[in-house]
C-alpha positions in Angstrom: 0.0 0.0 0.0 1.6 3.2 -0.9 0.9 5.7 1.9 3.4 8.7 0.2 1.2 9.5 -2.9 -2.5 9.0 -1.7 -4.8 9.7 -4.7 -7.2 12.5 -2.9 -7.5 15.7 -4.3 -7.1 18.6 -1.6 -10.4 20.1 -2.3 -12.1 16.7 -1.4 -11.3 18.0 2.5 -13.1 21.0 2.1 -17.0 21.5 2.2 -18.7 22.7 -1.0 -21.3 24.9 -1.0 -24.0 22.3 -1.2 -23.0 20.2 1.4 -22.7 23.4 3.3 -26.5 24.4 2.1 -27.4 20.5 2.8 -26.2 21.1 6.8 -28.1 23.8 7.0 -31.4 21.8 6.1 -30.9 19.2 8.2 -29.8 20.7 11.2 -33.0 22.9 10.8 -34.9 19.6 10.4 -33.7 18.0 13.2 -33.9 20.6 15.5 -37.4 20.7 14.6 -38.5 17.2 14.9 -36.0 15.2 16.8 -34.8 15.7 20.2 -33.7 13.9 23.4 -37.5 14.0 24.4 -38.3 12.5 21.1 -35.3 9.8 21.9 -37.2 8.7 24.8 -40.4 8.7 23.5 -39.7 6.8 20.4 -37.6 3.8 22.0 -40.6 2.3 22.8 -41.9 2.1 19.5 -41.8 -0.8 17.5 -39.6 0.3 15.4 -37.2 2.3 17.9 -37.6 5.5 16.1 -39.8 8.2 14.4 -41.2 6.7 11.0 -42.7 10.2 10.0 -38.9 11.9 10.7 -37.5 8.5 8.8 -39.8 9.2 5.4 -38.9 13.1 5.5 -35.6 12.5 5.5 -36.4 10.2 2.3 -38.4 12.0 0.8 -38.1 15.5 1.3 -34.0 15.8 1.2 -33.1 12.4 -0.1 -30.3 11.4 2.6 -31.4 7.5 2.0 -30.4 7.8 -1.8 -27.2 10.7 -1.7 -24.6 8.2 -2.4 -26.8 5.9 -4.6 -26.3 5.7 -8.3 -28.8 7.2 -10.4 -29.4 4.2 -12.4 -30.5 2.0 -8.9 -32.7 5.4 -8.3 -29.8 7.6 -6.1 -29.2 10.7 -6.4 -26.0 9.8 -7.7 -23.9 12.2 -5.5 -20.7 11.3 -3.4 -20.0 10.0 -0.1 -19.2 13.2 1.3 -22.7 14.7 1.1 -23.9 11.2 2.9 -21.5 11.7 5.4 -22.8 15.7 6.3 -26.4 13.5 6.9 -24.4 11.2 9.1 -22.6 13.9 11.3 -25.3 16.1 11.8 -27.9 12.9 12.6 -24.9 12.4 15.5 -25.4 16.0 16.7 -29.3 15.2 16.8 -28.5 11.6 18.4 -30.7 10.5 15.7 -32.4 7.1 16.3 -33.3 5.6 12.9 -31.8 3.2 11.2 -29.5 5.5 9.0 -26.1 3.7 9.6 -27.3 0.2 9.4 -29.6 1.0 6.1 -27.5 3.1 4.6 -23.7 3.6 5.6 -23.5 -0.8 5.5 -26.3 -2.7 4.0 -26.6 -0.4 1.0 -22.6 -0.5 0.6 -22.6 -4.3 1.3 -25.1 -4.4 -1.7 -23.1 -1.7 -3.9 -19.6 -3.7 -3.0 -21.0 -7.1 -4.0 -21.1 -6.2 -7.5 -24.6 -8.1 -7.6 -26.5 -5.7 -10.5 -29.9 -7.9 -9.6 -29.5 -7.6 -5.6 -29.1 -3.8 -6.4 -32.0 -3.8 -8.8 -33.9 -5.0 -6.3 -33.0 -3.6 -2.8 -31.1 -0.1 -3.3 -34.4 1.9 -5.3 -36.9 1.1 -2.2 -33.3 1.9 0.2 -33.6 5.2 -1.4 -36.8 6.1 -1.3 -37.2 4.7 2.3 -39.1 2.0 1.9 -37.0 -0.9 3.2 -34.8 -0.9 6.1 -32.3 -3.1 6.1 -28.8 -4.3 8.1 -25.8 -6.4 8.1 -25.5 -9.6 9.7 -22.2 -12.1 10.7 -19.8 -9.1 9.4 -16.7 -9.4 11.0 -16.6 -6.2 13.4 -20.1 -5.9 14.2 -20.7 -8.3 16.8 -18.5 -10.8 15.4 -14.6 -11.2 15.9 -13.0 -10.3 13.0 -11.1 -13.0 11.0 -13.4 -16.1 12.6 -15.7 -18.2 10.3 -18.9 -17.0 10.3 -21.7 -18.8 12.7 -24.3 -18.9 9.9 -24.7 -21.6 7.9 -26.1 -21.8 4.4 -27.2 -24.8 3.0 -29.2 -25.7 -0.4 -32.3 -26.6 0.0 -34.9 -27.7 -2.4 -36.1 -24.8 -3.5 -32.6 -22.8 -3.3 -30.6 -21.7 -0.3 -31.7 -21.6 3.4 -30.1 -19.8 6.2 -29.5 -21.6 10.1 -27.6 -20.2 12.9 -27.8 -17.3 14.8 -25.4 -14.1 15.2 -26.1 -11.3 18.1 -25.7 -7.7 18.6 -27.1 -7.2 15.1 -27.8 -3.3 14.2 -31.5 -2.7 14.4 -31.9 -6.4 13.6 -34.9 -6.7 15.3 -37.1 -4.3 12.6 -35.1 -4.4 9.7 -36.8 -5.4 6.3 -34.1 -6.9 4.6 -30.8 -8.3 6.3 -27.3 -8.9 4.5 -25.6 -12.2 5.5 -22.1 -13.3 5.7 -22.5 -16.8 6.0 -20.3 -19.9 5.8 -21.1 -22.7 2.5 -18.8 -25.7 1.7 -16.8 -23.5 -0.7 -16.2 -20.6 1.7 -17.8 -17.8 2.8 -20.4 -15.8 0.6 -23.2 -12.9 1.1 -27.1 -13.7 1.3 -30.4 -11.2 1.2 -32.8 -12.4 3.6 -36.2 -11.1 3.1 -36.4 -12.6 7.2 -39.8 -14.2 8.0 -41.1 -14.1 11.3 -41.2 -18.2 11.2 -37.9 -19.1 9.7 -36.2 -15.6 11.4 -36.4 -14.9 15.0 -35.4 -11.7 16.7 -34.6 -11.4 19.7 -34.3 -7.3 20.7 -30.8 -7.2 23.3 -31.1 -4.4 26.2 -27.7 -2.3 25.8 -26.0 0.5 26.8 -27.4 2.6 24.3 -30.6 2.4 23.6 -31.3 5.1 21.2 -29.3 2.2 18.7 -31.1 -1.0 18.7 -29.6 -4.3 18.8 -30.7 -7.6 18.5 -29.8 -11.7 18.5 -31.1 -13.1 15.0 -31.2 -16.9 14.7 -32.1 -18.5 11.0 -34.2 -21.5 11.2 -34.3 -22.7 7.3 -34.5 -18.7 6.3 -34.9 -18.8 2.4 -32.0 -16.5 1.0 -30.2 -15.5 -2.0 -27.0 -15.9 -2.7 -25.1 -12.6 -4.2 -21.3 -12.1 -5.5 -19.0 -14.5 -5.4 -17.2 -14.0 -2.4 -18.5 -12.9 1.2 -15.8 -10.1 1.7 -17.3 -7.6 3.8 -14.5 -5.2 4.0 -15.3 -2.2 1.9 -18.6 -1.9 3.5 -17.1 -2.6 6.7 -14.8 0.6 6.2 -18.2 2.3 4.4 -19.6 2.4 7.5 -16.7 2.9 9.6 -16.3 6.2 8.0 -20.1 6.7 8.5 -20.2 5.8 12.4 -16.7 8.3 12.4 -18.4 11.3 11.0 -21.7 10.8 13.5 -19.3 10.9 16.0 -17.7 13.7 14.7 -21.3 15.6 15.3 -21.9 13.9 18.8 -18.9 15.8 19.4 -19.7 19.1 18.3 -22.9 19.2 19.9 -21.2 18.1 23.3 -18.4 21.2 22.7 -21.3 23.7 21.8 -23.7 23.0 24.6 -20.9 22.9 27.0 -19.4 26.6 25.7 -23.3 27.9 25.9 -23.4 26.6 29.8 -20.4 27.3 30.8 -21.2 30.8 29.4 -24.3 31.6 31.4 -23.9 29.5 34.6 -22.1 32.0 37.2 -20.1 31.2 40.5 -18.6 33.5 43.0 -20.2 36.2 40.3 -19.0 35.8 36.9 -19.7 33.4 34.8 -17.4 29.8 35.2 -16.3 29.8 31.4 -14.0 32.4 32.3 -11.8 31.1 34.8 -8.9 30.0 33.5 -9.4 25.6 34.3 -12.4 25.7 32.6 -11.2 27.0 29.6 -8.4 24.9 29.3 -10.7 21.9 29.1 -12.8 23.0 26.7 -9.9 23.9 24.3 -8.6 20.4 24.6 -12.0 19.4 23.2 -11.7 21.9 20.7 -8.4 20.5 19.2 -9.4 16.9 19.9 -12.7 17.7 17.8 -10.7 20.0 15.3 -8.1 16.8 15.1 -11.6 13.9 14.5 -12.7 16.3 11.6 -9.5 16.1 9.8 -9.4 12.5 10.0 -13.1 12.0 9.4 -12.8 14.0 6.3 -9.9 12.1 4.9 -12.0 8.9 5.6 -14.9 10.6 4.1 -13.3 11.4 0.5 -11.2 8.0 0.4 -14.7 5.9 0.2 -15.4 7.7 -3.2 -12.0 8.7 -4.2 -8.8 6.3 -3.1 -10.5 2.9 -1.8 -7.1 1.3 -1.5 -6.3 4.0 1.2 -10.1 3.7 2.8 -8.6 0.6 4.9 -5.6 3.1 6.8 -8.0 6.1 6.6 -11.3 4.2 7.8 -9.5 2.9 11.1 -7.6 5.8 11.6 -11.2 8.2 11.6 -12.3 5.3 13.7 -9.9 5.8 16.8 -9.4 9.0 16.7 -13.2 10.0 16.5 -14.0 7.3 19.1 -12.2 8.9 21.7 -13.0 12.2 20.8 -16.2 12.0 21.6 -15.4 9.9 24.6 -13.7 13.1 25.9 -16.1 15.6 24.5 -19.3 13.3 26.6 -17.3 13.0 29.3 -16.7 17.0 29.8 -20.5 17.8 29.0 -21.1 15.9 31.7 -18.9 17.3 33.9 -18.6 20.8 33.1 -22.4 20.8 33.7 -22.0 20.4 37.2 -24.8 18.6 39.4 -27.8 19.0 36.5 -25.2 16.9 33.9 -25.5 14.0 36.3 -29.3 13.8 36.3 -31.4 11.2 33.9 -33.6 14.5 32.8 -30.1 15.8 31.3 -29.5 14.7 27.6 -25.9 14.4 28.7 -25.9 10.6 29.8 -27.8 10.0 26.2 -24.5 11.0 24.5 -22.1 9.3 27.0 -24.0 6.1 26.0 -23.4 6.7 22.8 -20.1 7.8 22.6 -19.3 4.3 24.7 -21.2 2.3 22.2 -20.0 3.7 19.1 -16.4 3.0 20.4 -16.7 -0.8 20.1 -19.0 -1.0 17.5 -16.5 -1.5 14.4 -14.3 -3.2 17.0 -11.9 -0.8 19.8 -9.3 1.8 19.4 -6.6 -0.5 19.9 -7.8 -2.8 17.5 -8.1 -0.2 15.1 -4.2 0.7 15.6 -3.2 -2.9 15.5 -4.5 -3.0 12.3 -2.9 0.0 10.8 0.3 -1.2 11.8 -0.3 -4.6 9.9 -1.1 -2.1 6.6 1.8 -0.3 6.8 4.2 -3.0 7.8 4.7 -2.2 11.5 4.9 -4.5 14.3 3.2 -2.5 17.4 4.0 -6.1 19.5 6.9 -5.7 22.2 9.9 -6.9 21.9 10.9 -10.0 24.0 
């Protein structure tokens, strides 16, 4: 992998003026209609979040289809416009299904190279319709590198699914799930259209409940068979980029509600934002954020532009944004005193987050092991 030359063009970093235009909109939108009182009140839906937000953002802006080609009924634009959806759905703590849909099933679908599967599934991704998720990839629930635990097996009327595979992404409402799963010539990728008698779900409580999980287990589920291999890792890094930019806005919302408190709450008559401790603090979120945007962006523009550095890129976005956010939660909390520790706060909502987002795509550490291995280091100690 040649690291000196990367194929991105400098202006890939910046923001256009319609992605700046596109921020704008959403941000307006979800101030509007999603909230942490809307968090709460929509985990105990069904479907974990709000349907009517869910076809708007379809609908009226088009996130769903952004980085969909036209011809499979996209917009046809890049991953950078996706990835402004995905930070500023972060800043919301939006609850839909947006990274599971969109930022891995629909590149799992767009990787496979399957022109029928994306016939099929990426129009009704775009416009909304269909939810849909990922299932025995390594690094979402499932140790990377390990043979997956789903089996598929032909049956007489084509392939059937068994096994079961937890901690699946919204698998517990999802329309449509994309399967890693083991056959007698190696691993390939399945569509499961899951029915509720060959599929069950079983919802997990986690951490964070504002993203859904679930334990799926395939009794016989009829499935398809798509591309010829089941490599996973483009969409893997797809949606590591994804998960990096929403926590790129988780971030930013922790920074800029912290500055606005810390700017009106006053002790010993003057507001605590101007003592000097306080400040410091807050800067080193401001450079820790500053430092997750750089490397969120680079992630961002190597999905679209330089795939073969998306693998460095997507892990690199992936620690540093994890714990950026992890420091940003942790000060909002803190720097909002006695009220940041309260259940009524929103504060605890984004701690959960940031801790579940950090393990998600597998840890930090794991991430920088794995850089090493690209670039030909050896991070073990020496004997």
């Amino acid at each position: 992998m040649n690291l000196r030359h990367p194929d991105i063009d400098p202006q890939l970093l910046s923001e256009t003026h319609e992605q700046r235009e596109l921020r704008s909109v959403l941000r307006e939108l979800f101030a509007s209609a999603s909230g942490p009182e809307d968090v709460r009140k929509h985990q105990a839906t069904p479907r974990g979040h709000d349907e009517a937000l869910w076809t708007r953002l379809a609908g009226e802006i088009g996130v769903h289809g952004l980085a969909i080609p036209e011809e499979h009924g996209g917009s046809g634009f890049t991953f950078a416009e996706l990835a402004v959806a995905f930070e500023e759905s972060g800043r919301a703590l939006y609850c839909g299904p947006l990274l599971s849909t969109v930022g891995l099933a629909a590149y799992a679908l767009l990787g496979s190279g399957d022109r029928q599967a994306c016939e099929r599934y990426l129009p009704r991704i775009a416009d909304g319709t269909l939810t849909a998720t990922v299932a025995g990839f390594g690094g979402c629930g499932v140790p990377e590198g390990t043979v997956p635990a789903v089996r598929a097996e032909r049956g007489a009327s084509g392939w059937v699914l068994r096994g079961e595979t937890d901690f699946v992404l919204d698998g517990a409402g999802a329309d449509l799930i994309v399967v890693r799963a083991h056959t007698p010539e190696g691993a390939r990728l399945f569509t499961c259209e899951a029915a509720q008698d060959t599929c069950v779900r079983t919802p997990r409580r986690v951490l964070d409940e504002t993203r859904r999980q679930a334990q799926v287990t395939f009794r016989g589920a009829p499935a398809t068979a798509m591309g010829e291999s089941g490599d996973v890792e483009f969409a893997l890094d797809a949606g590591r980029a994804a998960l990096a930019a929403e926590q790129l806005g988780g971030s930013g919302h922790a920074l800029d509600a912290t500055v606005e408190f810390v700017s009106q709450r006053e002790q010993f008559g003057r507001p605590i934002g101007s003592f000097q401790a306080v400040k410091h603090r807050l800067a080193d979120v401001l450079v820790a954020v500053e430092a997750a945007r750089s490397a969120s962006a680079y992630a961002t523009a190597c999905v679209a532009a330089a795939p073969a550095q998306l693998p460095v890129a997507a892990s690199a976005a992936a620690a540093v944004c994890s714990e950026t956010f992890r420091l940003a939660t942790a000060e909002y909390v803190q720097l909002h005193g006695g009220i940041g520790f309260t259940w009524e706060h929103p504060a605890h909502l984004y701690v959960r987050r940031a801790r579940s987002s950090a393990v998600l795509f597998g840890t930090a550490d794991r991430h920088r092991d794995r850089i090493a291995g690209l670039i030909g280091l050896d991070r073990r100690p020496a004997a």
